[in-house]
PLY file of the C-alpha trace (Angstrom):
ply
format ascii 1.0
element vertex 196
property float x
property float y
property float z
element edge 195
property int vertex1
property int vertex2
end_header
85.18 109.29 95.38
85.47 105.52 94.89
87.37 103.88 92.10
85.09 101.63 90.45
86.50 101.10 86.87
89.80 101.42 85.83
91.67 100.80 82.61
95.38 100.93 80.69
94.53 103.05 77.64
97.52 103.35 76.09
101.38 104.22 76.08
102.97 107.29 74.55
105.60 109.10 73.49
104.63 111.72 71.14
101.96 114.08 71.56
100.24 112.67 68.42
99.75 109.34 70.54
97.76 111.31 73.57
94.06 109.83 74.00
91.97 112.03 71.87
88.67 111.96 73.56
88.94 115.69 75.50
88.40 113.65 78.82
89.87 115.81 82.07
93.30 114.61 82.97
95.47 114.23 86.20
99.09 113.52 86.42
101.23 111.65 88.79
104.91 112.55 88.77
107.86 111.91 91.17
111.51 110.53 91.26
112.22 106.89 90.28
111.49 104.84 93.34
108.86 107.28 95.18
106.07 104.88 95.08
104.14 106.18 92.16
102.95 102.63 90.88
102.13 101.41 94.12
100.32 104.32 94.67
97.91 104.69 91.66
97.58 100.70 92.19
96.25 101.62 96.07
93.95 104.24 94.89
92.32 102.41 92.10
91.91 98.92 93.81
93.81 97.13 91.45
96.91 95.32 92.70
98.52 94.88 88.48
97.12 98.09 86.68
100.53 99.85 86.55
103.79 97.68 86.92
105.79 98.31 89.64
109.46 97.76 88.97
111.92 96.62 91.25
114.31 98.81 88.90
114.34 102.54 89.06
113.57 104.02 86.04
112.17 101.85 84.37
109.07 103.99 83.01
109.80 105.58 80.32
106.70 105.87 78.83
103.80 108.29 79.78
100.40 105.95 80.35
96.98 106.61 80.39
94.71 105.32 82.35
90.90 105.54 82.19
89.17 105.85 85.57
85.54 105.61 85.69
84.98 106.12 81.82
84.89 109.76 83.40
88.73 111.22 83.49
92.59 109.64 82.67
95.10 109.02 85.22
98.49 109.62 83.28
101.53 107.90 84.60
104.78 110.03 84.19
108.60 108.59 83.46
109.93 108.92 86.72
113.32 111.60 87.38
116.15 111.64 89.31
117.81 108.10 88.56
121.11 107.79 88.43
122.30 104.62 86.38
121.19 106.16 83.13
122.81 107.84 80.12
122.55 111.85 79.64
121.11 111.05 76.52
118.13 109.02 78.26
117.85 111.86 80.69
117.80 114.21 78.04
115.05 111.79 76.15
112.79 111.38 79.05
113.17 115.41 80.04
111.46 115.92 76.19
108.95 112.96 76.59
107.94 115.10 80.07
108.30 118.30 79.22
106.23 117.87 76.19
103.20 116.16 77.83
102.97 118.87 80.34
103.57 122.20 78.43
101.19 121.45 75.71
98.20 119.36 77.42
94.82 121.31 77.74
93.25 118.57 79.33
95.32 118.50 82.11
94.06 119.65 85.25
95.78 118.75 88.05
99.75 117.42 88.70
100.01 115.00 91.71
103.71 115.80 93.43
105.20 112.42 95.06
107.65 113.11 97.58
109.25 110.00 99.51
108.80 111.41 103.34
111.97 109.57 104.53
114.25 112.35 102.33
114.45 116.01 102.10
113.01 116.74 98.38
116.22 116.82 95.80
117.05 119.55 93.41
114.89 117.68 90.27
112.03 117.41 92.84
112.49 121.56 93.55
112.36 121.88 90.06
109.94 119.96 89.07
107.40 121.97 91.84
108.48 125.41 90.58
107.74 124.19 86.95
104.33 123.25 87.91
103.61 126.27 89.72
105.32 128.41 86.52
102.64 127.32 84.78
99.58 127.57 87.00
98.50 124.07 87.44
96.94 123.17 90.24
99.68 120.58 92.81
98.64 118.42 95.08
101.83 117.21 96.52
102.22 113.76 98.50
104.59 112.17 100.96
104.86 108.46 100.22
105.98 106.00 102.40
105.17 107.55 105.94
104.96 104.05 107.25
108.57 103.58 107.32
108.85 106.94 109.87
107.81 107.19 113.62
104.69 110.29 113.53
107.68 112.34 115.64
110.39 112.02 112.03
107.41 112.44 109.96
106.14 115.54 111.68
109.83 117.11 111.23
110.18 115.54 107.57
106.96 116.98 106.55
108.73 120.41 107.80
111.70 120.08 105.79
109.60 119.23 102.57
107.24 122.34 103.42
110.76 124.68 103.76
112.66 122.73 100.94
109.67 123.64 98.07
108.87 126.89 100.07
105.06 126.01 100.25
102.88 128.61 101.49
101.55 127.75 105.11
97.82 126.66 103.68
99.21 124.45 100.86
98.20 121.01 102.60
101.09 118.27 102.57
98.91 114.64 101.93
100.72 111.78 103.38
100.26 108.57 102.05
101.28 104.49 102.91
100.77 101.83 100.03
101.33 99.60 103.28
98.23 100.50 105.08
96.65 102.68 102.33
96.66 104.99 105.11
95.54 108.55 102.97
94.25 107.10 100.04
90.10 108.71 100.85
91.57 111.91 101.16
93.59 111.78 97.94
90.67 110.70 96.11
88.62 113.56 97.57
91.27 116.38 96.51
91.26 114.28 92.75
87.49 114.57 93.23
87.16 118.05 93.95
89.75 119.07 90.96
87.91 116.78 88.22
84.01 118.53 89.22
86.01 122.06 89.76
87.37 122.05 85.96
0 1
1 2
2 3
3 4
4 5
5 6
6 7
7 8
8 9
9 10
10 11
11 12
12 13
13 14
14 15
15 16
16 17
17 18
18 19
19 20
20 21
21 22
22 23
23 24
24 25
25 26
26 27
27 28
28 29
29 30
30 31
31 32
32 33
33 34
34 35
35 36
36 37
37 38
38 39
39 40
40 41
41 42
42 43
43 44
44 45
45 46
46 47
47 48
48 49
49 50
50 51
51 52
52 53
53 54
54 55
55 56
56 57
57 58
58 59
59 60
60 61
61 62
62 63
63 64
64 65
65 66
66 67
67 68
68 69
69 70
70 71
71 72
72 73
73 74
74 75
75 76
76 77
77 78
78 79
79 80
80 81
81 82
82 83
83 84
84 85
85 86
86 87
87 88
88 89
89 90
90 91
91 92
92 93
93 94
94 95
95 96
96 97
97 98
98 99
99 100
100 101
101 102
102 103
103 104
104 105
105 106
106 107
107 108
108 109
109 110
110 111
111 112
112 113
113 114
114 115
115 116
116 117
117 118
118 119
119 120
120 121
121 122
122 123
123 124
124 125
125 126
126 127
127 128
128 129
129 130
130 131
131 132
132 133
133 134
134 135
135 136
136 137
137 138
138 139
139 140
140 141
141 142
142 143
143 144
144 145
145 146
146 147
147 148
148 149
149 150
150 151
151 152
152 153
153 154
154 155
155 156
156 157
157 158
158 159
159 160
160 161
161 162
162 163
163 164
164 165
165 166
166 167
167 168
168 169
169 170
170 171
171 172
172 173
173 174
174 175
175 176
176 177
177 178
178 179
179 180
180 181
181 182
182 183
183 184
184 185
185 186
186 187
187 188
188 189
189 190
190 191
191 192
192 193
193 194
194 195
Protein backbone atom coordinates (compact mmCIF):
# COMPACT_ATOMS: atom_id res chain seq x y z
CA UNK A 1 0.00 0.00 0.00
CA UNK A 2 1.34 3.51 -0.63
CA UNK A 3 0.31 6.56 1.30
CA UNK A 4 -0.80 9.00 -1.09
CA UNK A 5 -3.13 11.42 0.86
CA UNK A 6 -3.11 12.11 4.26
CA UNK A 7 -4.96 14.49 6.53
CA UNK A 8 -5.45 15.82 10.46
CA UNK A 9 -9.21 15.42 10.88
CA UNK A 10 -9.71 16.32 14.10
CA UNK A 11 -8.88 16.10 17.96
CA UNK A 12 -11.01 14.44 20.60
CA UNK A 13 -11.87 13.77 23.78
CA UNK A 14 -15.31 12.57 24.08
CA UNK A 15 -16.84 9.98 22.11
CA UNK A 16 -19.40 12.52 20.78
CA UNK A 17 -16.30 14.25 18.98
CA UNK A 18 -15.25 10.79 16.99
CA UNK A 19 -15.41 11.35 13.03
CA UNK A 20 -18.82 10.25 12.10
CA UNK A 21 -18.42 9.03 8.63
CA UNK A 22 -18.34 4.91 9.47
CA UNK A 23 -14.82 4.93 7.71
CA UNK A 24 -12.57 1.66 8.99
CA UNK A 25 -10.21 2.69 11.70
CA UNK A 26 -6.64 1.69 12.95
CA UNK A 27 -5.00 2.68 16.11
CA UNK A 28 -1.51 3.38 17.12
CA UNK A 29 -0.76 3.11 20.82
CA UNK A 30 2.47 2.85 22.91
CA UNK A 31 4.30 4.48 25.95
CA UNK A 32 5.31 8.17 25.85
CA UNK A 33 8.55 8.31 23.96
CA UNK A 34 8.19 4.95 21.76
CA UNK A 35 8.28 6.69 18.51
CA UNK A 36 4.65 6.78 17.67
CA UNK A 37 4.75 10.29 15.87
CA UNK A 38 7.75 9.62 14.08
CA UNK A 39 6.37 6.61 13.04
CA UNK A 40 2.91 7.48 11.52
CA UNK A 41 5.01 10.59 10.03
CA UNK A 42 7.45 7.69 8.20
CA UNK A 43 4.58 5.73 6.99
CA UNK A 44 2.52 8.47 5.56
CA UNK A 45 5.36 10.55 3.87
CA UNK A 46 4.77 13.51 5.68
CA UNK A 47 7.60 14.86 7.84
CA UNK A 48 4.75 17.55 10.14
CA UNK A 49 1.38 15.51 10.06
CA UNK A 50 1.57 14.51 13.76
CA UNK A 51 3.87 16.62 16.17
CA UNK A 52 6.51 15.00 17.64
CA UNK A 53 7.35 16.28 21.08
CA UNK A 54 10.54 16.45 22.60
CA UNK A 55 8.36 16.06 25.93
CA UNK A 56 6.86 12.79 26.94
CA UNK A 57 3.42 12.92 27.25
CA UNK A 58 2.53 15.43 25.70
CA UNK A 59 -0.53 13.86 23.65
CA UNK A 60 -3.26 13.93 25.34
CA UNK A 61 -5.62 14.01 22.82
CA UNK A 62 -6.80 11.08 20.54
CA UNK A 63 -6.36 12.35 16.60
CA UNK A 64 -7.70 11.32 13.55
CA UNK A 65 -6.20 11.15 10.66
CA UNK A 66 -7.63 10.53 7.17
CA UNK A 67 -5.47 8.35 4.91
CA UNK A 68 -6.41 8.02 1.41
CA UNK A 69 -10.07 9.43 1.85
CA UNK A 70 -10.37 5.52 2.41
CA UNK A 71 -9.72 4.73 6.38
CA UNK A 72 -8.50 7.01 9.76
CA UNK A 73 -5.29 6.60 11.40
CA UNK A 74 -6.11 7.50 15.16
CA UNK A 75 -3.29 8.72 17.28
CA UNK A 76 -3.55 7.53 20.99
CA UNK A 77 -2.32 9.63 24.35
CA UNK A 78 0.69 7.90 25.00
CA UNK A 79 1.14 5.73 28.76
CA UNK A 80 3.64 5.11 31.02
CA UNK A 81 5.09 8.74 31.79
CA UNK A 82 6.16 9.50 34.84
CA UNK A 83 6.20 13.39 35.54
CA UNK A 84 2.44 13.55 35.60
CA UNK A 85 -0.32 13.82 38.22
CA UNK A 86 -2.56 10.59 39.14
CA UNK A 87 -5.29 12.64 38.24
CA UNK A 88 -3.88 13.12 34.53
CA UNK A 89 -3.17 9.43 34.50
CA UNK A 90 -6.45 8.73 35.66
CA UNK A 91 -7.84 11.39 32.82
CA UNK A 92 -5.93 9.99 29.97
CA UNK A 93 -6.76 6.10 31.21
CA UNK A 94 -10.76 7.34 30.55
CA UNK A 95 -9.91 9.36 27.31
CA UNK A 96 -8.25 5.66 26.20
CA UNK A 97 -10.25 3.39 27.57
CA UNK A 98 -13.26 4.98 26.16
CA UNK A 99 -12.09 5.24 22.50
CA UNK A 100 -11.24 1.63 22.49
CA UNK A 101 -14.13 -0.20 24.35
CA UNK A 102 -16.83 1.50 22.49
CA UNK A 103 -15.42 2.04 18.75
CA UNK A 104 -17.08 -0.24 16.04
CA UNK A 105 -15.02 1.11 13.49
CA UNK A 106 -12.00 0.05 14.81
CA UNK A 107 -10.27 -2.66 13.28
CA UNK A 108 -6.97 -3.06 14.05
CA UNK A 109 -4.59 -1.72 17.29
CA UNK A 110 -0.92 -1.11 16.26
CA UNK A 111 1.34 -2.16 19.58
CA UNK A 112 4.68 0.12 19.72
CA UNK A 113 7.27 -1.40 21.68
CA UNK A 114 10.76 0.52 21.93
CA UNK A 115 13.21 -2.66 21.08
CA UNK A 116 16.03 -1.25 23.31
CA UNK A 117 13.67 -2.23 26.66
CA UNK A 118 11.94 -5.24 27.88
CA UNK A 119 8.03 -4.20 27.52
CA UNK A 120 6.84 -2.56 31.10
CA UNK A 121 3.89 -3.59 33.12
CA UNK A 122 1.39 -0.72 31.26
CA UNK A 123 2.77 -2.15 27.95
CA UNK A 124 1.69 -5.99 29.35
CA UNK A 125 -1.43 -4.55 30.05
CA UNK A 126 -2.18 -2.72 27.48
CA UNK A 127 -1.54 -6.16 25.03
CA UNK A 128 -3.77 -8.35 27.24
CA UNK A 129 -6.52 -5.59 26.99
CA UNK A 130 -6.37 -5.71 23.32
CA UNK A 131 -6.41 -9.29 23.08
CA UNK A 132 -9.50 -9.31 25.94
CA UNK A 133 -11.33 -7.87 23.50
CA UNK A 134 -10.54 -9.59 20.22
CA UNK A 135 -8.97 -6.95 18.17
CA UNK A 136 -6.72 -7.78 15.87
CA UNK A 137 -2.55 -6.48 17.21
CA UNK A 138 -0.02 -5.90 15.17
CA UNK A 139 2.73 -5.16 17.54
CA UNK A 140 6.04 -3.13 16.55
CA UNK A 141 9.56 -2.68 17.83
CA UNK A 142 10.64 0.90 17.25
CA UNK A 143 13.91 2.07 17.17
CA UNK A 144 15.95 -1.13 16.08
CA UNK A 145 18.53 1.20 14.66
CA UNK A 146 19.93 2.05 17.91
CA UNK A 147 20.69 -2.07 18.54
CA UNK A 148 23.40 -4.29 16.83
CA UNK A 149 20.98 -7.31 14.75
CA UNK A 150 22.79 -9.73 17.67
CA UNK A 151 20.76 -7.30 20.89
CA UNK A 152 17.90 -7.02 18.65
CA UNK A 153 17.57 -10.70 17.92
CA UNK A 154 17.66 -11.34 21.90
CA UNK A 155 15.39 -8.12 22.59
CA UNK A 156 12.88 -9.27 20.16
CA UNK A 157 12.98 -12.60 22.48
CA UNK A 158 12.38 -10.92 25.61
CA UNK A 159 9.38 -8.87 24.10
CA UNK A 160 7.98 -12.27 22.53
CA UNK A 161 8.35 -13.98 26.39
CA UNK A 162 7.44 -10.65 28.26
CA UNK A 163 3.68 -10.40 26.30
CA UNK A 164 3.68 -14.29 26.00
CA UNK A 165 3.01 -14.12 22.14
CA UNK A 166 2.23 -17.26 20.53
CA UNK A 167 5.22 -18.51 18.28
CA UNK A 168 3.33 -17.35 14.78
CA UNK A 169 2.37 -13.86 16.09
CA UNK A 170 5.03 -11.92 13.85
CA UNK A 171 7.12 -9.17 15.84
CA UNK A 172 7.49 -6.03 12.95
CA UNK A 173 10.54 -4.07 13.58
CA UNK A 174 10.68 -0.71 12.56
CA UNK A 175 13.52 2.49 12.24
CA UNK A 176 12.11 6.13 11.66
CA UNK A 177 16.00 6.50 10.91
CA UNK A 178 16.15 4.43 7.85
CA UNK A 179 12.37 3.71 7.53
CA UNK A 180 13.70 0.36 7.57
CA UNK A 181 9.97 -1.78 7.93
CA UNK A 182 7.75 0.75 6.95
CA UNK A 183 6.41 -1.58 3.31
CA UNK A 184 5.72 -4.28 5.48
CA UNK A 185 3.71 -2.30 8.03
CA UNK A 186 1.73 -0.85 5.38
CA UNK A 187 1.05 -4.29 3.92
CA UNK A 188 -0.25 -5.84 7.39
CA UNK A 189 -2.49 -2.17 7.62
CA UNK A 190 -3.40 -3.15 4.05
CA UNK A 191 -4.43 -6.54 4.52
CA UNK A 192 -6.58 -5.58 7.87
CA UNK A 193 -8.45 -2.49 6.10
CA UNK A 194 -9.61 -5.01 2.69
CA UNK A 195 -10.08 -8.04 5.41
CA UNK A 196 -12.84 -5.96 7.49
Amino acid sequence: MEVKQAEFIISAVKKNQYPKDNFKEIAFVGRSNVGKSSLINTIVNRRKLVKVSSTPGKTRLINFFMINKKFYFVDLPGYGYAKISKSQKDSWRKIIETYLTRREQLKAIILLLDSRHKPTSDDVTMYNWIKYYKYNVIVVATKIDKLSKNQLNKNLKIIRDTLDLDSNHKILTFSSLNKFGKDQLLNEIEGIIEDN
